[in-house]
C-alpha positions as CSV (number, residue, x, y, z in Angstrom):
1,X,241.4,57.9,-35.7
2,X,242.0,59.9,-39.0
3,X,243.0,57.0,-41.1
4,X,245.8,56.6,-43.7
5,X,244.9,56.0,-46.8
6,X,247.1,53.2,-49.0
7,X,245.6,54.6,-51.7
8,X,247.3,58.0,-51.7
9,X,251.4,57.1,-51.7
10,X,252.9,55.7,-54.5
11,X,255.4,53.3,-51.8
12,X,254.9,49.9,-52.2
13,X,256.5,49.7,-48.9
14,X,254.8,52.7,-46.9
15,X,251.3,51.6,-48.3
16,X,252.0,47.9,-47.0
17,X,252.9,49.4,-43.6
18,X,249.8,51.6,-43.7
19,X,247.5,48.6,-45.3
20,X,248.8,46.5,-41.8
21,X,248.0,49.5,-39.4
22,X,244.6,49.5,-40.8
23,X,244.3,45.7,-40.3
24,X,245.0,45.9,-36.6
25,X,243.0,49.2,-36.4
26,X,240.4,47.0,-37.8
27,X,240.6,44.1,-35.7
28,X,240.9,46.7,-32.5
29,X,237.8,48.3,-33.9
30,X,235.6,45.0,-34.4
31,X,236.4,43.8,-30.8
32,X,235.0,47.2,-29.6
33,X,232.0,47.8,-31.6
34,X,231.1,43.8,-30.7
35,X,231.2,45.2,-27.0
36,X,228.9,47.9,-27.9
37,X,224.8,47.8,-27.5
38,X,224.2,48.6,-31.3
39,X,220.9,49.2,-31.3
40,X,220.9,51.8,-28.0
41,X,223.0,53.7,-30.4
42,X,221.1,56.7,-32.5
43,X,220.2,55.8,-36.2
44,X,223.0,58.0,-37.4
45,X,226.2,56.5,-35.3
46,X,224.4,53.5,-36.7
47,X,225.1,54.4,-39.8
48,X,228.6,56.4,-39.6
49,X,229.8,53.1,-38.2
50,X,228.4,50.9,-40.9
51,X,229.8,53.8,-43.6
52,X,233.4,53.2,-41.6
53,X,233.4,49.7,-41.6
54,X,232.8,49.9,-45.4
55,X,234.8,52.6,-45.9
56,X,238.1,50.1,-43.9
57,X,236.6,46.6,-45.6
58,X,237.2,48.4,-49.3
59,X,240.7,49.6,-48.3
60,X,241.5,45.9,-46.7
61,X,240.5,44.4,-50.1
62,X,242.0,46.5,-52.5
63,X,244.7,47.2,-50.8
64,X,246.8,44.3,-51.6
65,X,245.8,44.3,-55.2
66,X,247.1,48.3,-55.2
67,X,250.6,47.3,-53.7
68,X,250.7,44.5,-56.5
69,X,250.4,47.6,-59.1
70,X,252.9,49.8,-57.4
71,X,255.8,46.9,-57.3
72,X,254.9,45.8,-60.6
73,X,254.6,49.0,-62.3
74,X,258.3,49.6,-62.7
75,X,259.0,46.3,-64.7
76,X,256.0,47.7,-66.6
77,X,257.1,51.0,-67.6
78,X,260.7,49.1,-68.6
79,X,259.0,46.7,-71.0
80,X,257.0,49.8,-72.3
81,X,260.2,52.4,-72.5
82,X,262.2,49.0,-74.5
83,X,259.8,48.8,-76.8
84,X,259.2,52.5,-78.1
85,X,262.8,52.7,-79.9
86,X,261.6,49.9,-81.6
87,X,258.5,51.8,-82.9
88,X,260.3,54.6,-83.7
């Protein structure tokens, strides 16, 4: 599955849809790796799977901090854009 990333839209809304895909894509991935013989696997599926899970744990994480940013970062640049007449 090429995976979205939350990271690259600037939607608070899109990004949350996109941060719960990659939760359930998560979840659907756990259950089948668990049903997987990891160690018959080669050393380097070993490791691409172990860079993935990584790779899905960060975005999980983050993610929710990220949409924080993008629906707080209007009020932000309002108190910013009220106060530059003021410096002016």
């Amino acid at each position: 599955m090429t995976h979205l990333d939350p990271f690259a839209t600037r939607d608070a809304d899109h990004a949350a849809r996109i941060l719960t895909e990659l939760g359930r894509y998560a979840d659907q991935r756990d259950r089948f790796i668990d049903a997987l013989d990891f160690d018959a696997l080669d050393p380097q599926t070993q490791r691409e799977i172990c860079m993935e899970d990584h790779h899905l744990a960060e975005q999980l994480a983050f993610g929710p901090i990220y949409i924080h940013h993008l629906r707080t970062l209007e009020q932000q640049r309002a108190a910013i854009a009220a106060t530059l007449p003021r410096a002016a």
